[in-house]
DRENDRENVO-327274 format. One line per 10 residues: number of its first residue (from 1); their letters; for each residue y, x, z of N, C-alpha, C, O, CB. Coordinates in pm, 1 decimal. Glycine has a CB too. Layout:
# DRENDRENVO-327274
NUM) a) Y:X:Z:Y:X:Z:Y:X:Z:Y:X:Z:Y:X:Z; ...
# end
This chain:
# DRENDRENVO-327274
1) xxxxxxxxxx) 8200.9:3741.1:9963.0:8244.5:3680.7:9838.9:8183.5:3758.6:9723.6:8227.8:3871.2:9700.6:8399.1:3677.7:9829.1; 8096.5:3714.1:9657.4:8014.1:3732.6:9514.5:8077.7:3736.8:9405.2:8091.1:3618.9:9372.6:7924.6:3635.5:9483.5; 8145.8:3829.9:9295.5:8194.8:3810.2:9200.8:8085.7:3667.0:9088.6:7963.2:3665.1:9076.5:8215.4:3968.7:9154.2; 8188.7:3566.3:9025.6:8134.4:3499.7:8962.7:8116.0:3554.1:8791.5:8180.3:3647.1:8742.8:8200.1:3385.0:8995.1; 8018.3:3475.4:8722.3:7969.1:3564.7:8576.1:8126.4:3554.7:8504.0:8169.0:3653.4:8444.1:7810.0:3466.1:8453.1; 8212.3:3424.8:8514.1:8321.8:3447.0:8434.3:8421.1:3569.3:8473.6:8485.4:3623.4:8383.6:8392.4:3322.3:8432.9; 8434.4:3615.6:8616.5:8455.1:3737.4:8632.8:8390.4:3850.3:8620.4:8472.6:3941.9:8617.5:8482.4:3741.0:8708.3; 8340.0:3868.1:8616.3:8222.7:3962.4:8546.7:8234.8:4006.7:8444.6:8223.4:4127.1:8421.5:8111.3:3917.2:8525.4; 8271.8:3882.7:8324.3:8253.2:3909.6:8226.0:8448.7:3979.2:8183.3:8479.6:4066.0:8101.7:8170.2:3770.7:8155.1; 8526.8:3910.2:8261.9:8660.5:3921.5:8238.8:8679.5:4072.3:8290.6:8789.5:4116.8:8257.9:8749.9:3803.5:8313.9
11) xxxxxxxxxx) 8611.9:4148.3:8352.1:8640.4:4258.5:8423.8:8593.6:4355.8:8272.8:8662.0:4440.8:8215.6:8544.1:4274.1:8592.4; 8450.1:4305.0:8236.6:8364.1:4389.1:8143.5:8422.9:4369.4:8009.5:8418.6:4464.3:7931.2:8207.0:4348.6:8144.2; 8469.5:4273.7:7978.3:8544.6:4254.6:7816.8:8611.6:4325.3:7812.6:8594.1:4402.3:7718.2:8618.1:4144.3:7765.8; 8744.1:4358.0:7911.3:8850.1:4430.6:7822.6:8778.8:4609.7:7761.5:8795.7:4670.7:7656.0:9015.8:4449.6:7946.0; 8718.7:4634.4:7856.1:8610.5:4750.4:7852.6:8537.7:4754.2:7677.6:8514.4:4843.8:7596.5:8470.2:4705.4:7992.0; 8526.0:4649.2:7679.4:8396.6:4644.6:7522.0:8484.6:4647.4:7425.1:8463.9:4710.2:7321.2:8280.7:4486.7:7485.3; 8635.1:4553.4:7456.9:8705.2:4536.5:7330.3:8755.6:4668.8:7319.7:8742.2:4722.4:7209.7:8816.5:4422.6:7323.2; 8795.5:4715.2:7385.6:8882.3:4880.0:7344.3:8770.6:4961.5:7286.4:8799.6:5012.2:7178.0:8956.1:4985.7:7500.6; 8663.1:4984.1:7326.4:8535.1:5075.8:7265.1:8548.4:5001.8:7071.3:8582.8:5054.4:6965.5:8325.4:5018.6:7383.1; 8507.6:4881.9:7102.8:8488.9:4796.3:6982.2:8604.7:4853.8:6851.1:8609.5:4907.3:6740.4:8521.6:4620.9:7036.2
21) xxxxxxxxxx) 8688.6:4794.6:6963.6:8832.0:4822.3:6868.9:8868.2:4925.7:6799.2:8911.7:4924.6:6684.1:8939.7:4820.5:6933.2; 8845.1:5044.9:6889.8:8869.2:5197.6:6855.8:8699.3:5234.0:6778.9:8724.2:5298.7:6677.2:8913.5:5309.2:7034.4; 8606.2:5222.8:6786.9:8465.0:5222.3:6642.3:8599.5:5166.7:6535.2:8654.0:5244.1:6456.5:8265.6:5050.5:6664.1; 8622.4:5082.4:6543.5:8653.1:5005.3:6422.2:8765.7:5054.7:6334.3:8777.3:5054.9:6211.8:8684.1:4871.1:6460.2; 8862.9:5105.8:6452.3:8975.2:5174.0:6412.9:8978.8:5293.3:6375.3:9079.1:5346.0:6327.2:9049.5:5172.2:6487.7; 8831.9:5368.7:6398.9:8831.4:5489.6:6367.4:8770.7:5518.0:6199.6:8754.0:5613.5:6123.7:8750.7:5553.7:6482.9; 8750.8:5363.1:6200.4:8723.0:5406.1:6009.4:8777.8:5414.1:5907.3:8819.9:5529.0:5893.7:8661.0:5348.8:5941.2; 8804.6:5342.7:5812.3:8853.0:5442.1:5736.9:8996.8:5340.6:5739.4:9071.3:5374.0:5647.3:8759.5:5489.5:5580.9; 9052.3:5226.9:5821.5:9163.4:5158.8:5774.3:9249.2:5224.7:5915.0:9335.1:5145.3:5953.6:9142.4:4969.9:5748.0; 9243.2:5333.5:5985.0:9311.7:5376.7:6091.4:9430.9:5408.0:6051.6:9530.0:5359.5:6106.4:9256.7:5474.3:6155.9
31) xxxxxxxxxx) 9441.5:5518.1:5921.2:9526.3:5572.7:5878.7:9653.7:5447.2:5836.8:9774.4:5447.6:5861.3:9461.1:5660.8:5774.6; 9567.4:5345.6:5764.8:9693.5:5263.0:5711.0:9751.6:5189.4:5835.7:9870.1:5156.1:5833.1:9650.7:5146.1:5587.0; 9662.3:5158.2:5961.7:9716.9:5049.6:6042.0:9850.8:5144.1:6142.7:9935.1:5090.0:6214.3:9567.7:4967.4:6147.8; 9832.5:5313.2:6115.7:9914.6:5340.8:6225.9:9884.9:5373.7:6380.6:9901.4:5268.5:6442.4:9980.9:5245.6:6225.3; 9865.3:5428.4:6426.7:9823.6:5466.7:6573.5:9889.2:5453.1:6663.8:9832.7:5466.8:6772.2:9796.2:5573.8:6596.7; 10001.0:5428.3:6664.0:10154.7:5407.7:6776.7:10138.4:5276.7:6867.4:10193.0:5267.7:6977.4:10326.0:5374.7:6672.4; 10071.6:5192.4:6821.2:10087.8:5056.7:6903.9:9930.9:5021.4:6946.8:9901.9:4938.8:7033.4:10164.9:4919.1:6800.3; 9842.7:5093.3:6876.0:9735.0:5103.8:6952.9:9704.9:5100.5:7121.3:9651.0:5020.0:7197.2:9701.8:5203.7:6909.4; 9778.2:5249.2:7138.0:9759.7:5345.8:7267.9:9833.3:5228.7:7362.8:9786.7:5205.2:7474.3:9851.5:5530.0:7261.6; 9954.8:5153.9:7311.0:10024.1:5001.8:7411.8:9957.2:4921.4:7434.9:9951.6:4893.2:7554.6:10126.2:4910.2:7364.8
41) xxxxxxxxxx) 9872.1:4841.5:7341.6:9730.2:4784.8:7354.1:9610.4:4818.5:7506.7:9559.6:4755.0:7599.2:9661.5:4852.0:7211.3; 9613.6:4965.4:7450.1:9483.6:5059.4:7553.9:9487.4:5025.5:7663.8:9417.0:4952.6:7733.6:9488.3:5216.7:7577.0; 9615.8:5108.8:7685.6:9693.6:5070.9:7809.8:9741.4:4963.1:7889.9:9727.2:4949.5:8011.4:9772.4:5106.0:7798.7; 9798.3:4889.5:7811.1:9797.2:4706.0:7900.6:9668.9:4641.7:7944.9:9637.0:4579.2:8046.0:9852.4:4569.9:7790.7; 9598.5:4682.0:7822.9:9422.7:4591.1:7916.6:9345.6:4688.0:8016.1:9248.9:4650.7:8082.5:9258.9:4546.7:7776.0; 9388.4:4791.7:8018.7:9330.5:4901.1:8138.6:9442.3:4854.2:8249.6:9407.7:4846.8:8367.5:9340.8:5104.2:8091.4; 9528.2:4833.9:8224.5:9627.3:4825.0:8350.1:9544.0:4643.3:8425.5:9495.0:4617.8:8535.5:9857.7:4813.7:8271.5; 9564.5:4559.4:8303.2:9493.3:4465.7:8348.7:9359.2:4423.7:8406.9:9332.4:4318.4:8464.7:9504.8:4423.7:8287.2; 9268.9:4542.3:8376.0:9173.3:4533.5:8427.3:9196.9:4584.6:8576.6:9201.1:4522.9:8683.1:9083.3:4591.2:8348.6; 9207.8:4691.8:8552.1:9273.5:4728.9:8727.1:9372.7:4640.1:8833.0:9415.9:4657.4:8947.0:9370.7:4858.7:8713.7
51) xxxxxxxxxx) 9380.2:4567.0:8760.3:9455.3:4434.8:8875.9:9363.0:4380.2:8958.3:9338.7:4378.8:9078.9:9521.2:4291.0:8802.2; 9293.1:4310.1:8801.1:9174.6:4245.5:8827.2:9073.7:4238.6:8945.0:9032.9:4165.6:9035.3:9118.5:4278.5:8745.1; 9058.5:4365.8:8884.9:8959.5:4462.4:9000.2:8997.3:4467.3:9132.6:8911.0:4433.5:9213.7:8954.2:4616.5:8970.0; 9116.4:4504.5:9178.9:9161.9:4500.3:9286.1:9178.2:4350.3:9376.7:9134.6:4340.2:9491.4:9270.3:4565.1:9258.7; 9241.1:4249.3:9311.5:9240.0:4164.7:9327.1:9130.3:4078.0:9370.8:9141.7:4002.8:9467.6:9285.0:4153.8:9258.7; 9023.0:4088.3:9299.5:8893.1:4049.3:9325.2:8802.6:4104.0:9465.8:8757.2:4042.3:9562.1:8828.1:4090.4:9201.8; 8800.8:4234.8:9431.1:8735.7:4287.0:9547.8:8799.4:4301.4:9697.9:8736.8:4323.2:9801.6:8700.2:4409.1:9508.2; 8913.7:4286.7:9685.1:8997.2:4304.9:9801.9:8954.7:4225.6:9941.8:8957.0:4277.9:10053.2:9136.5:4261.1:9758.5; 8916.1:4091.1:9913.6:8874.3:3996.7:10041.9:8709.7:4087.9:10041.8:8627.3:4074.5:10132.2:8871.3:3770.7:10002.0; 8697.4:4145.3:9964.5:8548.5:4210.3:10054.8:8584.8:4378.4:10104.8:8519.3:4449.9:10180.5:8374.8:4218.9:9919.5
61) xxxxxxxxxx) 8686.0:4402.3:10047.4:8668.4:4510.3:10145.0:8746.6:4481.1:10293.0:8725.8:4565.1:10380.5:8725.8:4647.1:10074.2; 8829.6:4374.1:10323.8:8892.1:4358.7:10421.5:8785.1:4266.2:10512.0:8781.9:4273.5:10634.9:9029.9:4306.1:10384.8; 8701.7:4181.9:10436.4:8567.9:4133.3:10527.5:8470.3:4287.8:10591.3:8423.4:4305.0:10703.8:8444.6:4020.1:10396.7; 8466.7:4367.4:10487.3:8412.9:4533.0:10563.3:8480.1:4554.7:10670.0:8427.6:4566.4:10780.7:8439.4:4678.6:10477.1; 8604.1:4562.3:10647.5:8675.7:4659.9:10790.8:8671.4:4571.0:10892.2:8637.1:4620.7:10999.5:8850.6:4717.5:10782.7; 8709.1:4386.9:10893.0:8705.5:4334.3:11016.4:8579.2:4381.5:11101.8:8588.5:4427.0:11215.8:8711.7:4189.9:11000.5; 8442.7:4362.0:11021.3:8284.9:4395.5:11078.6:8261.7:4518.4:11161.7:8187.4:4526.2:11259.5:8183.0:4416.8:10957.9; 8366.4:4652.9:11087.4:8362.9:4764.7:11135.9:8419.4:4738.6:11256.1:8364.2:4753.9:11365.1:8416.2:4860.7:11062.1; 8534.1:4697.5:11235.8:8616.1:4682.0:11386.5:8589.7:4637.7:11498.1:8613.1:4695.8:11604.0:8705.7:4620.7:11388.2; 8518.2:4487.8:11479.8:8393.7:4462.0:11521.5:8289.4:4515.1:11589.5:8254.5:4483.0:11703.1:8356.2:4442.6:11454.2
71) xxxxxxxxxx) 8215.5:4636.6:11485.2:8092.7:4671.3:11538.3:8143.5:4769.9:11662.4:8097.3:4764.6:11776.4:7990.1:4742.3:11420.4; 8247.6:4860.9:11617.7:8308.4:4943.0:11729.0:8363.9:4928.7:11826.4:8396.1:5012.5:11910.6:8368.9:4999.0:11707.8; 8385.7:4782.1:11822.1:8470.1:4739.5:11986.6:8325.4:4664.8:12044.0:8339.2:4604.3:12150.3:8653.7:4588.6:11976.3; 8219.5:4664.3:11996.7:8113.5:4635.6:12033.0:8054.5:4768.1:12085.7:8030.7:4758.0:12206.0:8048.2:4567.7:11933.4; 8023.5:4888.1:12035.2:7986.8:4986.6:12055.5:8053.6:5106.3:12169.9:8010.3:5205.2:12229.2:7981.2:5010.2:11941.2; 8230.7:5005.6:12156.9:8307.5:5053.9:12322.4:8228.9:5046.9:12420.3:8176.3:5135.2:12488.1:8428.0:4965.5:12382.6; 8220.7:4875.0:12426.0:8225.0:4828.5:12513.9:8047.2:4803.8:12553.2:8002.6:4725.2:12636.8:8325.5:4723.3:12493.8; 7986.5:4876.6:12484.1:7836.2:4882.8:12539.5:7821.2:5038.7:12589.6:7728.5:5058.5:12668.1:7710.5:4841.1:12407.9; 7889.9:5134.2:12558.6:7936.4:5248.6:12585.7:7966.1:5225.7:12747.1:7892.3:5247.2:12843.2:8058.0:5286.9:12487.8; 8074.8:5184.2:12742.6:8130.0:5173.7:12871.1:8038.2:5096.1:12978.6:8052.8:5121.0:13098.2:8262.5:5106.4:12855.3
81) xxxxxxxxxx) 7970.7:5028.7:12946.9:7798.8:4932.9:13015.3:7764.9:5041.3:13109.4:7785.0:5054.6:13230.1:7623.9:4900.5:12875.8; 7694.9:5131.6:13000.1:7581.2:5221.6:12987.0:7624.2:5344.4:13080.5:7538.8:5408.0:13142.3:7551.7:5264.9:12825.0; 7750.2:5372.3:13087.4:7772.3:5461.2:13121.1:7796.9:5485.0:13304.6:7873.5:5427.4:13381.9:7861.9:5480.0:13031.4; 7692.6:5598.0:13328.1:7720.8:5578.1:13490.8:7806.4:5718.8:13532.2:7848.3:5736.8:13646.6:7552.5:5565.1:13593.9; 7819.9:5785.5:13455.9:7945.4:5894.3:13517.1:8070.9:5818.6:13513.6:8098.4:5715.1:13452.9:7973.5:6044.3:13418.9; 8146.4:5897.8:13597.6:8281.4:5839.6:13614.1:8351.1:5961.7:13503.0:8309.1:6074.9:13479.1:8346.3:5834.4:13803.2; 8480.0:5885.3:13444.7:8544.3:5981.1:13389.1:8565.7:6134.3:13444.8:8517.8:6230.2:13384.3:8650.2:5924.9:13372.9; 8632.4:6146.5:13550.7:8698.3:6266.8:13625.1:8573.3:6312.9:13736.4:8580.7:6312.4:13859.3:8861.3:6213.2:13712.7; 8485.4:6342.9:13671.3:8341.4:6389.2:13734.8:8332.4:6544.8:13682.5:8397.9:6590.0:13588.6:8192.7:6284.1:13670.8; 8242.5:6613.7:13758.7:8237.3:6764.7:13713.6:8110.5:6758.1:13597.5:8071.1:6841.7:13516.2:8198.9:6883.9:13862.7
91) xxxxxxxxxx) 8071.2:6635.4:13625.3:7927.5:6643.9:13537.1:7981.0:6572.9:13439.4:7908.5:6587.3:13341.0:7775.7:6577.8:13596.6; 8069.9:6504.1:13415.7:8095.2:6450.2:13277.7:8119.5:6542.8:13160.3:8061.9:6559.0:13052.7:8207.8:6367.2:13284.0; 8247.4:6609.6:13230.8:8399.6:6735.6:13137.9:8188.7:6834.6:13121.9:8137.1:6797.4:13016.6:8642.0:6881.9:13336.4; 8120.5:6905.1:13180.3:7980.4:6996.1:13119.1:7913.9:6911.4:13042.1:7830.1:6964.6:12969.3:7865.8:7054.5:13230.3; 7925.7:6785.6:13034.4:7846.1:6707.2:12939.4:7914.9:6726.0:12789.7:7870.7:6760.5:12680.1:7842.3:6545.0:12989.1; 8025.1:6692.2:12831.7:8114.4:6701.2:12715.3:8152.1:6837.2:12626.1:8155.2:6844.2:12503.2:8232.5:6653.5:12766.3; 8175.7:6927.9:12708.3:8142.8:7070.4:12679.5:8032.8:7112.7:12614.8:8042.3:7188.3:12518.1:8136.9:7134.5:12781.4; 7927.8:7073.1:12656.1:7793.5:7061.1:12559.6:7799.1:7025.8:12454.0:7748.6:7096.5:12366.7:7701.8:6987.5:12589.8; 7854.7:6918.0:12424.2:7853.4:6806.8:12350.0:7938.0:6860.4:12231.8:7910.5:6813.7:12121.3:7906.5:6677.2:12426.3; 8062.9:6975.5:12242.2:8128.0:6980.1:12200.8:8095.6:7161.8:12120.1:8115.7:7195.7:12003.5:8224.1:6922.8:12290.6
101) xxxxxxxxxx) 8041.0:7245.6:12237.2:7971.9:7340.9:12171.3:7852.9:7297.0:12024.3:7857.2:7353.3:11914.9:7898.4:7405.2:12297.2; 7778.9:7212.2:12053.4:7665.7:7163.5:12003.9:7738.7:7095.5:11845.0:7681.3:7110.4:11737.2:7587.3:7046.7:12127.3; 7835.5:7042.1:11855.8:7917.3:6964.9:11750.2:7995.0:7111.9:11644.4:8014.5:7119.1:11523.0:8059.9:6844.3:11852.3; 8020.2:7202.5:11746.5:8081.8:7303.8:11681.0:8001.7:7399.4:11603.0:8035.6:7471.5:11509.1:8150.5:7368.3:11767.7; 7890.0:7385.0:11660.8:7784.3:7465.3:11613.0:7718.0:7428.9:11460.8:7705.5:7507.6:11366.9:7678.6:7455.3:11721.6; 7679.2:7285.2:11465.0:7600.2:7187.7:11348.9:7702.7:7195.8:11261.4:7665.1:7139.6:11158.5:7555.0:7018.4:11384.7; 7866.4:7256.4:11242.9:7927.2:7250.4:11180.1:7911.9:7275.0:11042.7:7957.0:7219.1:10942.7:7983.9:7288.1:11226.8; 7781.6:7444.9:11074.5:7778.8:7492.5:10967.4:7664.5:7427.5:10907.5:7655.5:7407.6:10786.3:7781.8:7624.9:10971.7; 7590.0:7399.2:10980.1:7444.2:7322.0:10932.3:7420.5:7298.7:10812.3:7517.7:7254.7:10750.9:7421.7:7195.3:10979.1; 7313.2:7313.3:10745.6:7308.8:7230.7:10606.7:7281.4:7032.6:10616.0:7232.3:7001.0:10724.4:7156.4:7313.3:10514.6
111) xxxxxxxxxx) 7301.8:6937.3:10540.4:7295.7:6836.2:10580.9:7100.5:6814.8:10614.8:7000.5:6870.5:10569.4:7382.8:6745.6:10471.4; 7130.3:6678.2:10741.3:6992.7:6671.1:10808.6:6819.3:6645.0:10653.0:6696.3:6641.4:10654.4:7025.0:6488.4:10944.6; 6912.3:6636.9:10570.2:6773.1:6545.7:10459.4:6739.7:6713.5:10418.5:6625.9:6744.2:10382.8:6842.1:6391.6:10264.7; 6836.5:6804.5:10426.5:6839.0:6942.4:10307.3:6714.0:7033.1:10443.0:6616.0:7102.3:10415.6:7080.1:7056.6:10268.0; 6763.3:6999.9:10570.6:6704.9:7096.1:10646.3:6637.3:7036.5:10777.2:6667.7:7072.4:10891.0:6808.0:7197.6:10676.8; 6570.8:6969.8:10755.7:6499.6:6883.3:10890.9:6471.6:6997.6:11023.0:6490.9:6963.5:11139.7:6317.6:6805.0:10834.8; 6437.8:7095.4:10996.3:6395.0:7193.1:11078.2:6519.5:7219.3:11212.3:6503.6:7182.7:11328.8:6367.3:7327.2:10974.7; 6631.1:7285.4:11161.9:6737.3:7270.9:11195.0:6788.0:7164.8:11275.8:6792.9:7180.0:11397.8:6783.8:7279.9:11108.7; 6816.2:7086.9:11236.1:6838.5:6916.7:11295.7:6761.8:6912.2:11461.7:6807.4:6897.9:11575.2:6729.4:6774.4:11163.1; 6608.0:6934.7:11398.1:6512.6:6943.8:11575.1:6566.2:7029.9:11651.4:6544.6:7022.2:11772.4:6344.6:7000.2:11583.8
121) xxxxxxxxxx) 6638.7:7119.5:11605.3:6645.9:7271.5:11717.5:6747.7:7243.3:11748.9:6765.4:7304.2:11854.4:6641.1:7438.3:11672.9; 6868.5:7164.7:11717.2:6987.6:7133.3:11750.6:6982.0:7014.9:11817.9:7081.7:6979.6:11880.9:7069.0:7131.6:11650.0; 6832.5:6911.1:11815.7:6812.7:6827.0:11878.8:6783.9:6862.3:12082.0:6831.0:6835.4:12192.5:6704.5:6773.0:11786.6; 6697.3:6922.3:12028.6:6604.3:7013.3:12159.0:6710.1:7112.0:12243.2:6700.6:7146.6:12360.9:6463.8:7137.6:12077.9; 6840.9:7155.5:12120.5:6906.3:7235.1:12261.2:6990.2:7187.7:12323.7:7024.9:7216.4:12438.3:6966.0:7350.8:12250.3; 7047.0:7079.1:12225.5:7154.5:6961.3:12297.8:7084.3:6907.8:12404.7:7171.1:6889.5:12490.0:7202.9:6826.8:12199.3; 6952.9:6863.6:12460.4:6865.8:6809.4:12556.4:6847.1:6918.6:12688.8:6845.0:6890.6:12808.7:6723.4:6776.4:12478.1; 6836.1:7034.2:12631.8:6802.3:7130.0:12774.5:6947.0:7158.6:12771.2:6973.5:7248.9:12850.6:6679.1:7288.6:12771.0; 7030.4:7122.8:12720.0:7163.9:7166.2:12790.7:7222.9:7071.2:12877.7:7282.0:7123.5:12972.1:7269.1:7198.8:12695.0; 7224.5:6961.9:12874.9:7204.3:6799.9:12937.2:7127.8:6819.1:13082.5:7146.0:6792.1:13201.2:7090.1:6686.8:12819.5
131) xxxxxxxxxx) 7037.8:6878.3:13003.6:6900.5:6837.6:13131.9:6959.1:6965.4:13243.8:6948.0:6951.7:13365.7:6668.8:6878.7:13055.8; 7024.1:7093.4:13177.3:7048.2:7218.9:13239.4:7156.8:7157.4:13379.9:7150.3:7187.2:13499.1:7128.1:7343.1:13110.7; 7249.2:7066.5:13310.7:7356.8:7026.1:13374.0:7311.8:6954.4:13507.3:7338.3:6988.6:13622.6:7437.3:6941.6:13282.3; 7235.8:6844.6:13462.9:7204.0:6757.4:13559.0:7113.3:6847.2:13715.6:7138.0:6849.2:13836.1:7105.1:6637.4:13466.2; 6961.5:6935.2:13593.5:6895.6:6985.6:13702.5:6897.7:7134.6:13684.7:6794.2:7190.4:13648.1:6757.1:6928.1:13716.3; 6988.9:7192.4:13703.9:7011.4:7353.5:13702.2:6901.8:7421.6:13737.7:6878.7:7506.4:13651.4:7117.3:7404.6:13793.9; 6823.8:7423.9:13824.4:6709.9:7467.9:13932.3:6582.5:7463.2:13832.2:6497.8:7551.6:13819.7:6691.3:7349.0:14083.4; 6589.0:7334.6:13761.4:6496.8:7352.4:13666.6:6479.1:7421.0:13579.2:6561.4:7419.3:13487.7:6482.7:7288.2:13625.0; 6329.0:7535.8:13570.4:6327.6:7626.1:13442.9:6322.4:7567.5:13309.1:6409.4:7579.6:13222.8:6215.5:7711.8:13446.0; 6159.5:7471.7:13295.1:6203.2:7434.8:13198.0:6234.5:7272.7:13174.9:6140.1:7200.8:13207.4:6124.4:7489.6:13120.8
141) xxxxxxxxxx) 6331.8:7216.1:13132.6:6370.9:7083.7:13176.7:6297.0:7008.8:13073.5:6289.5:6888.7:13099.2:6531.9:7053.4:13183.3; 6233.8:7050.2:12951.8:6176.5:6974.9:12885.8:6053.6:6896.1:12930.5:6017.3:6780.6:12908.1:6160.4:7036.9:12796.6; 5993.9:7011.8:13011.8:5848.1:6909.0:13038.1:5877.6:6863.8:13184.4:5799.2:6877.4:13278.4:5668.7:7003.8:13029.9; 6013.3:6803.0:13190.6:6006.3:6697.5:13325.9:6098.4:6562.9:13260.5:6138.4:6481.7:13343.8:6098.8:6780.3:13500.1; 6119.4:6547.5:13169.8:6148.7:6421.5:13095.4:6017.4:6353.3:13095.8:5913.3:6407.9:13059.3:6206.3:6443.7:12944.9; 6026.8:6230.0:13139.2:5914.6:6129.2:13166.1:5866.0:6057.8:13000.5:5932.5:6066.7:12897.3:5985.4:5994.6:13289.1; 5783.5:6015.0:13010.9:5750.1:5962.5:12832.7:5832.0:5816.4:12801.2:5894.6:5780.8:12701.5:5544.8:5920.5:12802.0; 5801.3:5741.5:12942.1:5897.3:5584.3:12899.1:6065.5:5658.6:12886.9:6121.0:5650.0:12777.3:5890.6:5419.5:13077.0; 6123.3:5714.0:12977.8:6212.6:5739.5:12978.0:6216.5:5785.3:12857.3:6286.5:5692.4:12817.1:6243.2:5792.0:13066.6; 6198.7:5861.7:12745.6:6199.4:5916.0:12635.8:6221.4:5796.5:12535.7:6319.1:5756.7:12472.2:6079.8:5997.6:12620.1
151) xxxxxxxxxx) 6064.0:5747.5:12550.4:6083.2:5593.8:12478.1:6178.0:5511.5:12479.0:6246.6:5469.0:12386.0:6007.4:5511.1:12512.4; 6180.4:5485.0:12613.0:6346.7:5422.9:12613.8:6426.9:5423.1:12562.0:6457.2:5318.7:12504.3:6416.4:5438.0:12671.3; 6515.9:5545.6:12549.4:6647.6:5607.0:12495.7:6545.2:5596.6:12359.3:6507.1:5479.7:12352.8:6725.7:5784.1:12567.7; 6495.4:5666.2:12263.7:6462.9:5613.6:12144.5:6450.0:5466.5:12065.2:6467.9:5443.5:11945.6:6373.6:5657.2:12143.7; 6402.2:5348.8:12204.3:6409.3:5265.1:12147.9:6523.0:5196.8:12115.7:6574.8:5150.3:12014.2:6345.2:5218.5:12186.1; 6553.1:5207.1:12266.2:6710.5:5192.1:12268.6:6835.2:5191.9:12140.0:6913.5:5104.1:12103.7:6743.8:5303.3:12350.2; 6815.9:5306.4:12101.8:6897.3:5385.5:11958.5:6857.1:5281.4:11833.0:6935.4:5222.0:11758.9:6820.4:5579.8:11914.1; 6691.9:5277.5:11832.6:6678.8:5216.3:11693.8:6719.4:5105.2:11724.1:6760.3:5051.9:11620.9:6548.7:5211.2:11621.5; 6733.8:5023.1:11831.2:6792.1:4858.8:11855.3:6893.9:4881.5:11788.7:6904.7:4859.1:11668.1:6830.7:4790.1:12010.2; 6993.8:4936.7:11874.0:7143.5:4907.1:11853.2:7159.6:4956.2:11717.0:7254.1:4914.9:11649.7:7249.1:4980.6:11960.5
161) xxxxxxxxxx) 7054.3:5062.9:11657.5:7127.5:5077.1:11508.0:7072.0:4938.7:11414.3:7147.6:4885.7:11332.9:7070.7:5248.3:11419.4; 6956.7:4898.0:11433.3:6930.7:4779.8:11375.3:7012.6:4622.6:11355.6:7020.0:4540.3:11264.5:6832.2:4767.0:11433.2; 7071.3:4635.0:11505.7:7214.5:4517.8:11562.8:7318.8:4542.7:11446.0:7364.1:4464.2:11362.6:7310.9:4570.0:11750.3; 7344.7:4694.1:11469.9:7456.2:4719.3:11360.6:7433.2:4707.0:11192.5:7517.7:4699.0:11103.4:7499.3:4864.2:11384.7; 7282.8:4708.7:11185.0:7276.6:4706.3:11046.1:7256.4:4557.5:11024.7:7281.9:4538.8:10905.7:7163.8:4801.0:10983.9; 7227.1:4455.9:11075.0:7216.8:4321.1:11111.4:7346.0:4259.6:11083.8:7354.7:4159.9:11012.2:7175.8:4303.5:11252.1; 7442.2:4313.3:11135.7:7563.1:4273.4:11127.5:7677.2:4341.1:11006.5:7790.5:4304.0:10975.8:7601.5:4293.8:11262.6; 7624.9:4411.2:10975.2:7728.1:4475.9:10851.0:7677.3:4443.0:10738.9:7756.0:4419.4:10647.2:7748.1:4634.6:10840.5; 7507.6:4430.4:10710.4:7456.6:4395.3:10612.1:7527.9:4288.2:10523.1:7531.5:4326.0:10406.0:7345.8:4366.0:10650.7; 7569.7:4200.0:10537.7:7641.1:4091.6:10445.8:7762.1:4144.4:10381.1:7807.4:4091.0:10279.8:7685.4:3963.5:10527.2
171) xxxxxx) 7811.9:4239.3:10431.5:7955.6:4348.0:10393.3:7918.6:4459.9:10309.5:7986.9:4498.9:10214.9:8029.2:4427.6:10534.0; 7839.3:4496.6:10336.2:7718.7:4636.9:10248.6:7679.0:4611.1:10121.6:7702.1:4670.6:10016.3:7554.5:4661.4:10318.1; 7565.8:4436.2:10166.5:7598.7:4385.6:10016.2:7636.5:4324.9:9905.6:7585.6:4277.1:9804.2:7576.5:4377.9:9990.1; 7785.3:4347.0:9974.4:7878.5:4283.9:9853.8:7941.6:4386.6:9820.6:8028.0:4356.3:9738.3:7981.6:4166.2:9882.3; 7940.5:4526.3:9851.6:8005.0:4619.7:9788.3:7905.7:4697.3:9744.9:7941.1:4770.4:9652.4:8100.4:4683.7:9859.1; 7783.2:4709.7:9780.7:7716.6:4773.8:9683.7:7638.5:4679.9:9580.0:7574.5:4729.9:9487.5:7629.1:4864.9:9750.2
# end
């Protein structure tokens, strides 16, 4: 749902008239008009605008969350597809342990745009710790990852993030 120009404009008026009002009031007839019933004025069309506002945007942010809800019971249940460990496996609970050192660690991280460097090395150790689990015996587990297999799981990722951006996009842009 698209705000229309008469809302638009009803959201943006009360905004101009108070600026307007108060230039105007601040010249030289302020003193005689009194300042007391002004600030009641201010206040009722700010309160009214904030109705407004709410009111309006509300069916789009509740069209957002259905999509989210959506994308994540989508993202369960392709989860659960994909997945060939069994819950109560010894290799799952070390996956997860990994998973969870590795999460504890990036805590301190600076964010991925500030420090790309970082990001790879936390990429690369989350992988030989994975790979450690599966093939222990192996020294180094990096150079026995196959290239499709690599490709794969990469392509893989950009699909499903593309699906998701496919599908939220109409929700994204109505709030931004």
């Amino acid at each position: 749902m698209r705000l229309k120009l008469w809302q638009w404009l009803v959201l943006i008026l009360p905004m101009a008239i108070i600026v307007g009002f108060l230039l105007i009031a601040a010249g030289a007839q302020i003193h005689a008009w009194g300042i007391s019933w002004i600030w009641g004025v201010f206040i009722f069309l700010l309160l009214g605008w904030r109705w407004l506002l709410v009111k309006w945007t509300k069916p789009t942010i509740q069209q957002m969350e259905a999509v989210m809800a959506q994308v994540g019971e989508e993202i369960e249940s392709t989860a659960s597809k994909r997945t060939s460990l069994s819950e109560g496996s010894d290799t799952a609970h070390q996956i997860e342990a990994v998973l969870q050192e590795t999460l504890k660690a990036t805590q301190q991280d600076a964010p991925i745009w500030e420090d790309w460097q970082i990001f790879w090395v936390r990429c690369q150790e989350l992988i030989v710790a994975i790979a450690q689990v599966y093939y222990p015996e192996v020294k180094y587990p990096l150079l026995n990852i196959y290239l499709p297999e690599a490709y794969g799981l990469l392509r893989g990722t950009v699909d499903d993030l593309d699906l998701w951006m496919q599908k939220l996009s109409p929700a994204l842009s109505q709030v931004t």
